[in-house]
C-alpha positions in Angstrom: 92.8 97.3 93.0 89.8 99.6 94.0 87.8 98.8 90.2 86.2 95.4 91.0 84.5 97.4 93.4 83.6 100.6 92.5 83.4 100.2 88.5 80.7 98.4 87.6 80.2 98.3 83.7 76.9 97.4 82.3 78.3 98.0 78.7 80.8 95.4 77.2 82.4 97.1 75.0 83.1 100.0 77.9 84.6 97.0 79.7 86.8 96.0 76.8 88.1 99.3 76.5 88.8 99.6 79.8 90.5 96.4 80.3 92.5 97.3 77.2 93.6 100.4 78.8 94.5 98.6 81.6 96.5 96.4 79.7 98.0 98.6 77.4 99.3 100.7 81.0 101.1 98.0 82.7 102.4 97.0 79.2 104.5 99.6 79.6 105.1 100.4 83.0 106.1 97.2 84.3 109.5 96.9 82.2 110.2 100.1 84.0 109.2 98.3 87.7 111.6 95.4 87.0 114.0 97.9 85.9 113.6 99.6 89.3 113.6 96.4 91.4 116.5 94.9 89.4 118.2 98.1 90.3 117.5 98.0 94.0 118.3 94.3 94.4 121.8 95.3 92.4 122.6 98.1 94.7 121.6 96.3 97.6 124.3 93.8 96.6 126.6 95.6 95.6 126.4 98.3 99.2 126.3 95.2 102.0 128.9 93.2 99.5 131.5 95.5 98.4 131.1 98.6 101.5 130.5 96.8 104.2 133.2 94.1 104.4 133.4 92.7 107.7 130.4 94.5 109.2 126.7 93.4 108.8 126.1 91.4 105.8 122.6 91.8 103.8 120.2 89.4 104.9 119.8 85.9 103.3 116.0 86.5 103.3 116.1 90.0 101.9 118.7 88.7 99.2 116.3 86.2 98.4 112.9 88.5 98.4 114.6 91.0 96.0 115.8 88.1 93.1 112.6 86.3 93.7 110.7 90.1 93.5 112.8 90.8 90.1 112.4 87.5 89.0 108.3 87.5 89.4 108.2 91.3 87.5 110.4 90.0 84.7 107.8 87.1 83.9 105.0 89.3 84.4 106.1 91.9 81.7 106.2 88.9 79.2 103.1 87.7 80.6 101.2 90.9 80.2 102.2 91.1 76.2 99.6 88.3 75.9 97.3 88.6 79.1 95.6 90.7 81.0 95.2 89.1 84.4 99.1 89.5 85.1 98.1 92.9 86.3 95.8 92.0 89.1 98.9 90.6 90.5 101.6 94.2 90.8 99.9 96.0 93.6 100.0 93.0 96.2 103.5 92.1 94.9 104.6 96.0 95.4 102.6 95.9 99.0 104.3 92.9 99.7 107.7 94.1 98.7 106.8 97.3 100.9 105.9 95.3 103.9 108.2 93.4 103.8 111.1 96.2 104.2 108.9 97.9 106.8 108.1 95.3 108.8 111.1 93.0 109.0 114.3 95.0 107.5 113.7 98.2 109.1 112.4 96.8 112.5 113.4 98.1 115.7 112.3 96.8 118.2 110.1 99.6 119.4 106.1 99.3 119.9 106.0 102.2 117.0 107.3 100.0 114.3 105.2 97.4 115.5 101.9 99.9 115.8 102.2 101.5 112.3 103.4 98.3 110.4 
């Protein structure tokens, strides 16, 4: 997120290569991120569905969040075979995903969630 700001290329091929590398990168890592949301939005099912009959269910709103989540990575790791802008777009989506559980899942009630989130 930090490279629109602090590199500045004055050579174009050096900005080729670096958005090449770039591209290359989250080529291969975002599989693995969907992989890893897919899995959390599985288990998360699968823990309030099948364990915790009669108690608390999972939230409609954090059902939703993680197949929407899984559903945006999946696209972007086709999208990013052909493109490079998809990965502008996986930090906010991870902060998002992150705030998200802080913020509103985890919340507490107390002026310390509220301070640090």
């Amino acid at each position: 997120m930090l490279t629109r700001v602090l590199l500045k290329y004055t050579d174009d091929e050096l900005h080729r290569r670096f958005l090449q590398s770039r591209q290359d990168f989250y080529r291969k890592a975002l599989p693995l991120i969907t992989v890893l949301v897919f899995a959390l939005a599985i288990a998360l099912e699968v823990i309030n569905r099948g364990l915790h009959k009669g108690t608390e269910a999972l939230a409609a709103a954090t059902s939703a969040v993680n197949w929407l989540s899984f559903i945006i990575f999946l696209a972007l790791s086709f999208l990013i075979r052909r493109w490079a802008w998809p990965a502008k777009a996986v930090c906010p989506l991870l902060t998002i995903i992150v705030y998200y559980y802080f913020a509103f899942v985890d919340y507490q009630n107390s002026p310390a969630v509220l301070y640090f989130t």
